[in-house]
N, C-alpha and C positions, 0 to 999 in steps of 0.2 A: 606774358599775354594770357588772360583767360579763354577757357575753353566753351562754357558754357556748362561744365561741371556744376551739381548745386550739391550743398547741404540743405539741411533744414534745422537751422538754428534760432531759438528762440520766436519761431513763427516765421523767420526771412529765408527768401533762398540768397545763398552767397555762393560765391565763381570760387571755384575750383581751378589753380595751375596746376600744371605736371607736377611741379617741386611740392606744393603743398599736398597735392595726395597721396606724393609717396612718402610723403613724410608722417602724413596720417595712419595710413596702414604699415608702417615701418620699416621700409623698402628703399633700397638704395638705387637712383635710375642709372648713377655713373661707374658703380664699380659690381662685380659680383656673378659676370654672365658665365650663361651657362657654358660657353667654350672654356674658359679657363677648366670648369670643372674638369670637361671630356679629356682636355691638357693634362689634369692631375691624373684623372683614373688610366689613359694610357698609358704615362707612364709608369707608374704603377704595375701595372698590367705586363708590361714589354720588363720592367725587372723582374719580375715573377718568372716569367717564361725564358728570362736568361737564364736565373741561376737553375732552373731546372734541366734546362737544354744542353748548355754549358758545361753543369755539373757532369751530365748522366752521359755524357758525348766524349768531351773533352776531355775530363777528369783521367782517364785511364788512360789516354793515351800518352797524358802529361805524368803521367806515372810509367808506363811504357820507356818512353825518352828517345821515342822516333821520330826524327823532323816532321817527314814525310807524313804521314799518320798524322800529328800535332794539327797540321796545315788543314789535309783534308776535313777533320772534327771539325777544325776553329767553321770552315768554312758551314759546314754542314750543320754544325748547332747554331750558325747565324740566320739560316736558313730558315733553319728549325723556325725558331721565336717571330721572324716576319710573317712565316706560314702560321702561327699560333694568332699573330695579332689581326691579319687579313683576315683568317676564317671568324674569327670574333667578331670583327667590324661586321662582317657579312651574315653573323647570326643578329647583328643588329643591336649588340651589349654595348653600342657608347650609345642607344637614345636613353630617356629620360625614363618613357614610358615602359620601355622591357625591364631595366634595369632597377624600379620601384618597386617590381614583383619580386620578392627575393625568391619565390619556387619556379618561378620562370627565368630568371636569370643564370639559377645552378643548373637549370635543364640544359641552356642551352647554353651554359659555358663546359658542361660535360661534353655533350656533343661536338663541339669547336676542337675539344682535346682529344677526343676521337679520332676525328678526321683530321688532326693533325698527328699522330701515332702513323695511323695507318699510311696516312701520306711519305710520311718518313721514311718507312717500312719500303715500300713500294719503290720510292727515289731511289733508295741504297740500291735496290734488288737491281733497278733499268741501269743505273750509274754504277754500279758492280763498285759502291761503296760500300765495308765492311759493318755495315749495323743490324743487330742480329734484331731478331724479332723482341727478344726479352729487355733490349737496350730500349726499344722505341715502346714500349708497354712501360717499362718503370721511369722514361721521360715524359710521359702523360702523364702518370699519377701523379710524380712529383710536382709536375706544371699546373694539377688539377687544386693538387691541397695548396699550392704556392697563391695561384690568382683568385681561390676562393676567401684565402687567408687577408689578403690583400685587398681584396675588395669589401672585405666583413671590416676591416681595418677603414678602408674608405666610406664607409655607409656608417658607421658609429663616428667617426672625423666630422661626417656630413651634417649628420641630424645634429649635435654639439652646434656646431654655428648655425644651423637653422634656426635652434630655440633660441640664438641670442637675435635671430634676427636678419642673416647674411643669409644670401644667395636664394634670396626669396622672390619667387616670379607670379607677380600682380596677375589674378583674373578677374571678371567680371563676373558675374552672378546674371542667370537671363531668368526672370521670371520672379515670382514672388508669393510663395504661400507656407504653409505649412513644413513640405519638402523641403523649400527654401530656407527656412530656417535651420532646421536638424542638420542640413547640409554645412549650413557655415558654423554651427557649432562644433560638426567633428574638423572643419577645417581650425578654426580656431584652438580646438583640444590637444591639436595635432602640427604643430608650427613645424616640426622635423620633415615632415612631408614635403616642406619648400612652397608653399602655395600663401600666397594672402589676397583675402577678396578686396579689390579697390574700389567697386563698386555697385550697384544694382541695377539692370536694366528691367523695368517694368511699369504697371501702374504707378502713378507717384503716392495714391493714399495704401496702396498693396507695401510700397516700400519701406513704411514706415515702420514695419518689426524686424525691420533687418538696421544694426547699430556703424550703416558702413553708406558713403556719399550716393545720393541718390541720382544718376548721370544721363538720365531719360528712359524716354516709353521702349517699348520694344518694337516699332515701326523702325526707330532711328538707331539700332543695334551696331550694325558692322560702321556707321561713322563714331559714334560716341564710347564705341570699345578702341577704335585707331586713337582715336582724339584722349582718351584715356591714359595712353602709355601700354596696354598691355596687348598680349599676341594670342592670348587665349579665354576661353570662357568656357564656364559650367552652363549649361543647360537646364533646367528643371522641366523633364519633360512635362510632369503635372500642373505646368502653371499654367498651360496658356490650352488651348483646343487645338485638335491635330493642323486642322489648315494653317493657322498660325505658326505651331511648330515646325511644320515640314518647309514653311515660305524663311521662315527666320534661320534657319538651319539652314538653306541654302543659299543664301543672303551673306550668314557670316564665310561660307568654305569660298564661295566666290570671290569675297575681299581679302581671304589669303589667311582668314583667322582660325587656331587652331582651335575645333571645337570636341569639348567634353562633354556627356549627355548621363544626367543621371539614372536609372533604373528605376528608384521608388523604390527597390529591396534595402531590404537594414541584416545585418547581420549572414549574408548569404556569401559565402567564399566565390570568386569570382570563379573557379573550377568547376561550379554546380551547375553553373552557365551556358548553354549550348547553342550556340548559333543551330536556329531550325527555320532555312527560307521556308514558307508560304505560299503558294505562287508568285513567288518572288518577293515578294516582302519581309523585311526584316523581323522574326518572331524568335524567340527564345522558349528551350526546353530547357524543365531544370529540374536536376538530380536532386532525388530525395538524399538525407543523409544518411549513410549506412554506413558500418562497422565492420569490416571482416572480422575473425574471428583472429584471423593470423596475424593483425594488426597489433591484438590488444596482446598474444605472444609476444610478438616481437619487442614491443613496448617493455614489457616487464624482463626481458632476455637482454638488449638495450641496460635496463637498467641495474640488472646487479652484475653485467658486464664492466662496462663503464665504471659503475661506483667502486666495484673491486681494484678494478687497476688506479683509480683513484685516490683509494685510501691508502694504497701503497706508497704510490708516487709524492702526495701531500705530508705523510708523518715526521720527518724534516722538520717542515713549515709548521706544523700543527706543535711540534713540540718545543720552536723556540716561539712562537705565539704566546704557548701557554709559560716559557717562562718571564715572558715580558711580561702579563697578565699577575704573575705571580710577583715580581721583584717590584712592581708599582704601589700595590697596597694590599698581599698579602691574603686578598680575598679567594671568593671559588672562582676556579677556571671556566665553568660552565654555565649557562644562563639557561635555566628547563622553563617551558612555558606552553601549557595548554591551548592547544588549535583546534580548528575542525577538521578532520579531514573527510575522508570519502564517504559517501551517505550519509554525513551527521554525526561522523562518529569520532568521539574527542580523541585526541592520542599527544604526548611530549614530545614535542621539538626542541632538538639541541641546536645550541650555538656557543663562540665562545663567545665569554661575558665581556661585553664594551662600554658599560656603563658602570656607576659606583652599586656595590650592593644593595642599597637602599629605593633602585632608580623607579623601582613600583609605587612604590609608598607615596615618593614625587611628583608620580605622572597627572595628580587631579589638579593640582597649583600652576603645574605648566597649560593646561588646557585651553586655557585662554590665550593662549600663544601660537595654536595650531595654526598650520601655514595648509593645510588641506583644506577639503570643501568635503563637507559631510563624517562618515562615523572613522574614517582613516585619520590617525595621528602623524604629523611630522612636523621636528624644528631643529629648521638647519643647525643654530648655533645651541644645541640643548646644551645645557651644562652638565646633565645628567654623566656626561662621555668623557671619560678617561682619557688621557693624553697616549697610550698604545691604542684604545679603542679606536682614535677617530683615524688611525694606520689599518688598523683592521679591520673598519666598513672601507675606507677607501678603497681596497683592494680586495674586498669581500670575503679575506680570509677567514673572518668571523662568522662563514655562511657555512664552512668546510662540516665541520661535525653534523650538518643535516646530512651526509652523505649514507652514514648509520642507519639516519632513518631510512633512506632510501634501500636499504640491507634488510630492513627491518619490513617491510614493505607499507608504512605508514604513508611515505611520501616518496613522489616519483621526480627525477631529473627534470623534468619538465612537467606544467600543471598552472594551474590558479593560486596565485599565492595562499598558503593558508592561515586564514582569517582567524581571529581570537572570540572567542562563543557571544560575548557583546558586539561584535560588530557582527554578527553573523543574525544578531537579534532585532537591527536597524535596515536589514538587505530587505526588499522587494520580493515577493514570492518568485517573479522572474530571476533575481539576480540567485534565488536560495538553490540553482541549478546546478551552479557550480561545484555544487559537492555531487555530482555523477562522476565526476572523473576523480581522478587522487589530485591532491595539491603538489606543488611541484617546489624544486629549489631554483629554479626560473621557468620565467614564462612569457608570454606574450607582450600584457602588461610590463614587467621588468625590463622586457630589453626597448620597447616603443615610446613607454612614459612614465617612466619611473620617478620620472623630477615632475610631471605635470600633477600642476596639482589640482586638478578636475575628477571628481569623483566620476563625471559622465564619461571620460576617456577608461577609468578601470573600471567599471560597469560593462563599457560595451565592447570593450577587446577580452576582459573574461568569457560573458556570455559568447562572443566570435569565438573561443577558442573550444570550450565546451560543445561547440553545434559543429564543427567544422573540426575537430582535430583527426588527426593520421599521423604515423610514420614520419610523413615525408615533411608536415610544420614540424614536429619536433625537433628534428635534424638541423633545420633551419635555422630555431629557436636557438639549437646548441651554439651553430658556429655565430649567430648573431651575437650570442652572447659575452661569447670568447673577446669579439671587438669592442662589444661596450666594456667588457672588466679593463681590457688590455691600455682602451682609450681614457677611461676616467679614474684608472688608477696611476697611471703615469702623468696626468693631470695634476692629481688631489696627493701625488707625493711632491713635483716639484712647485705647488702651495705653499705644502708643509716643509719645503726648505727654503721657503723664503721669496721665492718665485713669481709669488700669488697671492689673490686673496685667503678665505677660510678653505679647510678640504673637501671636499663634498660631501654628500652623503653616503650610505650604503648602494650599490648599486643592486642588490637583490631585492632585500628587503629591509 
């Protein structure tokens, strides 16, 4: 049965069913909800916090080889992990929207581990059960790195079937201008996010620069958003004049619809943001961006921390690399190649070589092949790539020898990719900012879109990362990153045995 949905085909309007417009927007209405997700990640979540609890509880006393003892643990690290998952619930880490923020999510899945230590702590002490302080401190940390690791695992799982498509939740678009546009292009840019716009609520000649069904005026919002399929909408506060907004916005929370309301900022980290009532009115203060000084320490301390215990750890890895690299066609191990880094200033990036010697000479012939949008090259099935190579972007081990650089202090662990002096000669005087900071061996861009191939999506998460970096995104960056290698190389190996399609690509760069 039609809805009264229209397009604007050919000059006609035509009716819109549920099944045609998610099939439009590429949305499945029967399978995919978000409960199953919350299903996964607690699970998830509740194994993390056993073996950690289990481990750091249990473990000794099962070494011990006292019944009594054994019994009290089992009971007590059962305890444990319910007390880990109740406090979690209750910081709020199964909704959608805590859990999207990855520096809001680590805050307060820290916290949760916290007050689950301490609670421990505390229990033994009332219950004059044997758990020393140092037991219930090293059963946090472990539960800390366990559900962080877990959940870095399940947010790189997630965004994977977002880009194909799955587990995407239909909104409406309220309004229709300029805003409205830029808005559904970063949602567009960004399919990992889970969002697809099903339609536009607005003027019908306004709707016309937006490429999605046009489903009525904004009088008739909270029915033709029901009648839609979907439970939530974006707002453009810009689009319409306050009295409209404030009536339309109370219109949809009263029919039970969840509403999203845009800002008008581009590029402003949501942390810069300060709820500031007004005489009561909702108003926002917002933090200029600053740099402590200890920041940009700790950054470069961070990094030849880390890269040291890295090169350690990798030399194993790096040296049967290089003799795969070596027994396949006898070529060089190393692939040097001139970038920009920090203020403009050229320096050599290592990597090990994944493509055949010659693969520079090649790259004008394949040009026309590029699967990018604008001065970035990429092609999945390049021929250029060695049969070890396409094992060594798959799992990015072919990335490891920037770690040098990182030694070197050309390039930092985290950063803006760095760009090749030609494409740095097609960038925007805005995008030419990016060399404030040093370039990284991942970054923003790499772990959010690294397959997308919209130039506007690495445009504007470089520049986001440049105006808004700290400390605490890098960290982020790191463990995010850890789940994309972990997830799209375990992918792009069982490809490569048979499993799958072709392997993927590099997951850095």
């Amino acid at each position: 049965m039609a809805l009264g949905l229209t397009s604007q085909e050919g000059g006609h309007d035509t009716a819109w069913s549920p099944e045609e417009l998610a099939d439009a927007v590429g949305v499945s209405i029967e399978s995919d909800r978000p409960k199953s997700l919350r299903r996964v990640l607690l699970t998830l979540d509740a194994a993390a916090a056993a073996l950690a609890w289990f481990g750091v509880l249990l473990g000794p006393a099962l070494m011990a080889g006292v019944p009594r003892r054994i019994i009290v643990m089992a009971v007590a690290a059962t305890a444990a992990v319910l007390v880990t998952i109740a406090v979690m619930a209750g910081q709020k880490l199964y909704l959608a929207r805590i859990c999207s923020v990855r520096a809001v999510e680590l805050q307060r899945t820290s916290r949760a581990v916290v007050m689950t230590s301490a609670g421990v702590y505390a229990a033994g002490r009332v219950l004059e059960v044997p758990i020393h302080i140092e037991a219930a401190v090293m059963g946090g940390f472990v539960a800390f790195v366990l559900l962080v690791s877990a959940r870095t695992f399940f947010r790189s799982w997630l965004a994977a079937h977002r880009r194909e498509g799955r587990y995407a939740r239909p909104m409406v678009l309220i309004g229709a201008n300029q805003d409205a546009v830029d808005l559904y292009r970063v949602i567009e840019d960004h399919p990992e996010m889970g969002y697809r716009i099903s339609g536009v609520v607005a003027r019908k000649e306004d709707a016309a620069a937006l490429e999605v069904p046009w489903l009525g005026d904004i009088a008739e919002a909270p029915h033709v958003v029901h009648a839609s399929g979907a439970n939530g909408v974006l707002v453009v506060a810009s689009a319409m004049a306050t009295s409209q907004l404030n009536e339309v916005v109370r219109d949809l929370l009263m029919a039970g619809v969840h509403v999203h309301m845009s800002s008008g900022l581009q590029g402003i980290a949501h942390h810069r943001l300060r709820a500031l009532p007004f005489a009561h009115e909702p108003l926002f203060y917002l933090e200029r961006a600053h740099l402590a000084r200890w920041q940009v320490m700790v950054k470069r301390t961070l990094d030849l921390g880390l890269a040291s215990v890295a090169v350690v750890l990798v030399l194993p890895m790096l040296a049967a690399a290089a003799l795969a690299i070596k027994l396949e066609d006898g070529g060089p191990l190393l692939f040097r190649q001139k970038r920009v880094g920090r203020n403009g200033e050229a320096f050599t990036l290592f990597k090990l070589r994944t493509m055949v010697p010659d693969a520079e000479q090649q790259l004008q012939a394949l040009q026309e092949r590029n699967q990018r949008m604008g001065p970035l090259f990429k092609l999945a099935a390049d021929p250029r790539i060695t049969s070890a190579g396409r094992i060594l972007r798959a799992t990015s081990i072919d990335e490891l020898p920037q770690l040098f650089n990182v030694l070197q202090g050309t390039m930092s662990l985290v950063g803006p990719r760095p760009a090749l002096p030609e494409e740095m000669q097609q960038f925007d005087d805005r995008l030419q900012a990016r060399t404030q900071v040093p370039p990284g061996i991942t970054g923003l861009w790499q772990v959010e879109a690294r397959d997308n191939p919209s130039f506007g999506a690495y445009r504007r998460l470089d520049l986001f990362y440049v105006e808004n970096w700290s400390v605490g995104l890098d960290l982020g960056i790191l463990l995010a990153t850890v789940g994309v290698v972990l997830t799209r190389g375990s992918r792009a190996l069982r490809r490569a045995a048979g499993l799958g399609g072709q392997s993927s690509a590099a997951v850095l760069d």
